[in-house]
N, C-alpha and C positions, 0 to 999 in steps of 0.2 A: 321643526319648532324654532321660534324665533329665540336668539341669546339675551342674556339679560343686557340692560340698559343704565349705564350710567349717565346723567342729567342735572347740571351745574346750573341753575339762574342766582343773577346778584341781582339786589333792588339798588340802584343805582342815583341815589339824591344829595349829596352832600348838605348843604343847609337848608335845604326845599323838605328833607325829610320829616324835621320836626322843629320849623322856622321858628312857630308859636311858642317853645319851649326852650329854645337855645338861648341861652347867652351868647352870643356870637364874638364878645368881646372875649371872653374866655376859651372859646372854640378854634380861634384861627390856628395854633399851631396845629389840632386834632387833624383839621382839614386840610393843611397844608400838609402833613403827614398822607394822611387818606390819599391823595392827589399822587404822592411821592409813590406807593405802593401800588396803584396802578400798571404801571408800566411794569412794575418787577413781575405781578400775576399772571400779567399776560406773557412774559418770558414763561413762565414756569408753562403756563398753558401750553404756549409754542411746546416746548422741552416735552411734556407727556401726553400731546398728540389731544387735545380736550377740548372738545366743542363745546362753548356756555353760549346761555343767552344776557343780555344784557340790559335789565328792561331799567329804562332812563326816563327817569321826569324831564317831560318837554321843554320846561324853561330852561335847561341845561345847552337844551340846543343853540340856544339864539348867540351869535355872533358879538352880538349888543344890544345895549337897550332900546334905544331905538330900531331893529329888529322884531325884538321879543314886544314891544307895544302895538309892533303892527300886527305881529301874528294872534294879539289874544282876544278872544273872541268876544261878543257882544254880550253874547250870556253868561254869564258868572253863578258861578253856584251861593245861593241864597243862606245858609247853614246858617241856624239859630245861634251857635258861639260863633259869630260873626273871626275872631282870631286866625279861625283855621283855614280861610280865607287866603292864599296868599298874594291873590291880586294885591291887594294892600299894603306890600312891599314894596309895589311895582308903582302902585300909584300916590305912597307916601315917599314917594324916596327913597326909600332904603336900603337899594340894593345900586351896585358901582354902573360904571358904563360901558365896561367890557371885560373881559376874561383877566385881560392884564392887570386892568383896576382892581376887580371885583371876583376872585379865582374861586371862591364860595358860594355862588351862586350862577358860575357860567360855567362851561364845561369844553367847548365847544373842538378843544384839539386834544383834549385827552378822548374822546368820542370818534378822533378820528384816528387816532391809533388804535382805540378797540378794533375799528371795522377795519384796518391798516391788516390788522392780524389774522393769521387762517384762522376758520371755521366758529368765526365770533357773531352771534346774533345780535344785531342793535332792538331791541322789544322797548315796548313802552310801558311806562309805570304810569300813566296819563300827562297830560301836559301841565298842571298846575299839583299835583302829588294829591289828587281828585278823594276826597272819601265818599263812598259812595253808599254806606250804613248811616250817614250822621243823618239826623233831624234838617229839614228843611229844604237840604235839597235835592231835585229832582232828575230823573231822565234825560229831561230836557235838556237842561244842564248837564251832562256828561256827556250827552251825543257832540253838545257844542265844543270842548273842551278834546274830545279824541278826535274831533275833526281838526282843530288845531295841532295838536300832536302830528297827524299825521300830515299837513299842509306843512310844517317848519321841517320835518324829516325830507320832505320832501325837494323842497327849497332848497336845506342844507349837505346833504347826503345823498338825495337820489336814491331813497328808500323809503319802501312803502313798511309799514311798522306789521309785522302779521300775529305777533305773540303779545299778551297780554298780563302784568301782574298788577292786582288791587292794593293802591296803597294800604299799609298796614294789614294787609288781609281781610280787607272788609269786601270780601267777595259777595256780590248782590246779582244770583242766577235770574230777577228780572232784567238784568242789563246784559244779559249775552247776547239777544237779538240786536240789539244794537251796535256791541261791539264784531257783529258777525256784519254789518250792513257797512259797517265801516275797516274793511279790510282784515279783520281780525281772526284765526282758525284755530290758537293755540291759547289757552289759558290757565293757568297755573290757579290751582283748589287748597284749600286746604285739607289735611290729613282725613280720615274718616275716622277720628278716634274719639274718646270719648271730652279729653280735654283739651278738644279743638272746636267743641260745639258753643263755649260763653267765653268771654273777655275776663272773668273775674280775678282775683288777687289769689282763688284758692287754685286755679285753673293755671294762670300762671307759675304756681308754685311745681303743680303738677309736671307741666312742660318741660320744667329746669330740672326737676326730679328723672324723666324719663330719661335725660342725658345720660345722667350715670347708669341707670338700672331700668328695666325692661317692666314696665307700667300697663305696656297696652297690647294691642295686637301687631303683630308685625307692620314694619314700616314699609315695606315694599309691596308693590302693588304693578295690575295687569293696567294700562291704560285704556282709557273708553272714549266714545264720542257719547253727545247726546242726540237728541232729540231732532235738533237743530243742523246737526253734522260738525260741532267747530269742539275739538279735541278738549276734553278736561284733566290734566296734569295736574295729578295730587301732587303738593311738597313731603317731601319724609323728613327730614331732619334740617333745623336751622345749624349750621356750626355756629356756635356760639364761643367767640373768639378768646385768643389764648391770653392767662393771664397770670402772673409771677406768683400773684395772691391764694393762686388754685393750683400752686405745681402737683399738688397729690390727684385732685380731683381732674386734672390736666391727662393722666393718663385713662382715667377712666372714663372721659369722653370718646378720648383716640379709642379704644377698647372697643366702645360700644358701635361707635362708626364704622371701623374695621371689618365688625362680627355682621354689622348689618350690610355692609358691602358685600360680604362675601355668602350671603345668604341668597343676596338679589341675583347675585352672579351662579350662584350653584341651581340654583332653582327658577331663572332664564325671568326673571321679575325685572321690573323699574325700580331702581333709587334714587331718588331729585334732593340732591343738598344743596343749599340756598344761604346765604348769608347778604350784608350789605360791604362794599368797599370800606366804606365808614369804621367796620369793627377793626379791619387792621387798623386805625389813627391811632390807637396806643402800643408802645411795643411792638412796631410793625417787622423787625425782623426773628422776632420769636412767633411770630404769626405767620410769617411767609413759609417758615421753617416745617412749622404745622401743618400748613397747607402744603405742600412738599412731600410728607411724609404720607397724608393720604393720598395724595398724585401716584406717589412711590405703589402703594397698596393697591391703588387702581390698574397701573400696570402690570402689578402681581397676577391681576384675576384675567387682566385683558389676556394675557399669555397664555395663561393655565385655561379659562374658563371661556373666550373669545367674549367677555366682557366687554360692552362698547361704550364709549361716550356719545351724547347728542344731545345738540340744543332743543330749545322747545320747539320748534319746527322743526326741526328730522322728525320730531316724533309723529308728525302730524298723515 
């Protein structure tokens, strides 16, 4: 029988993740922070042996703007709140001219210490941080857009993109054939629970509730292919990062994490925990610390349990 599976993806966007919404005036330390923490997680990863994936908004790839202008595709997605849009950074200005300029919206050598590092998967969050539930826009437009992603990986890295996460979780099972035509075999689901099925504010509430306390049905799960053949990876738990404000309730997430790692591990399941780099930008070394400390728990089990790590393609 096969051992349980441990399984780490980051959504990877610094200001691409919620452009529309940032302040960005007020954001630059957050992100320069964010940026700073990078390199330390990927030590820690080296340190406890941790294969992640790393699913990256494409515009992150580009070199420079003139670059990322050449690589963005003709089709653009149409989306009725025209905002979310983020061509329109690109093409009002507003974004710098290169990495050095503009370290908020380019990525391009933190990307290359991820891939620098053992058993790191570079996966895509689509190339423009793509929603693929909103109003408006279509197929069409998303074929166009992961053909971009995977043209600039290519370009830049000499890497074909094979794992898959939907910005925001707006996971849309019409678009697998799609992302299956375009090099894709891996894609990250969300949970089968029940307050994973609506976006709502009570749903939400739910979510941050089941952190502390055990709401739903177990988080760990057997992995499946569909229909199609291209792997569907539930997430189980977002970490939801550390914060001074929740010392008490701080333990009781580690708790629940802990209890659910070692569940997956005893009973040879999958555990997929998932966060974005972005959460360490506050308190990043009471976050690394954190993240440490499950590393630590993970090698408990890998020991005792032959508990394994793997990216979203090991899994596949």
């Amino acid at each position: 029988m096969d051992k349980g599976k441990f399984v780490i993806s980051l959504d990877f966007e610094l200001n691409w993740g919620a452009a529309e919404k940032n302040d960005l005036s007020s954001k630059k330390e957050y992100f320069k922070t964010t940026r700073e923490s990078i390199p330390h997680v990927l030590v820690l990863f080296k340190k406890y042996d941790i294969h992640a994936t790393w699913a990256t908004v494409g515009f992150l790839f580009a070199k420079n703007k003139k670059q990322l202008i050449e690589f963005c595709p003709e089709l653009r997605p149409t989306y009725k709140n025209s905002s979310l849009s983020y061509y329109n950074f690109i093409d009002l200005n507003k974004i710098g001219l290169n990495e050095e300029d503009d370290p908020y919206h380019y990525a391009n050598s933190l990307i290359s210490e991820i891939i620098k590092t053992p058993n790191q998967e570079l996966a895509t969050h689509t190339f423009s941080h793509y929603y693929c539930n909103e109003e408006g826009q279509n197929i069409k437009q998303f074929e166009a857009d992961l053909k971009a992603a995977q043209s600039l990986s290519k370009e830049n890295f000499n890497i074909e993109l094979k794992s898959l996460v939907f910005p925001r979780n707006q996971f849309n099972s019409e678009y697998i054939e799609i992302a299956i035509e375009n090099g894709i075999k891996v894609v990250r689901s969300n949970p089968d629970v029940w307050f994973w099925k609506k976006t709502s504010r009570a749903m939400a509430f739910a979510r941050a509730l089941d952190t502390l306390f055990s709401i739903s049905k177990k988080l760990s799960f057997d992995g499946f292919h569909n229909k199609n053949k291209v792997f569907l990876l539930p997430a189980s738990r977002f970490l939801r990062a550390y914060s001074k404000k929740e010392k008490i309730l701080q333990e009781l997430k580690f708790k629940r994490i802990k209890r659910e790692m070692t569940y997956a591990a005893k009973n040879n399941k999958v555990y997929h925990l998932w966060w974005h780099p972005h959460n360490f930008g506050y308190e990043m070394e009471d976050n690394l610390i954190y993240l440490e400390n499950i590393l630590k728990h993970f090698k408990t089990l890998n020991e005792k349990f032959d508990f394994s790590s793997k990216s979203m393609i090991e899994m596949f």
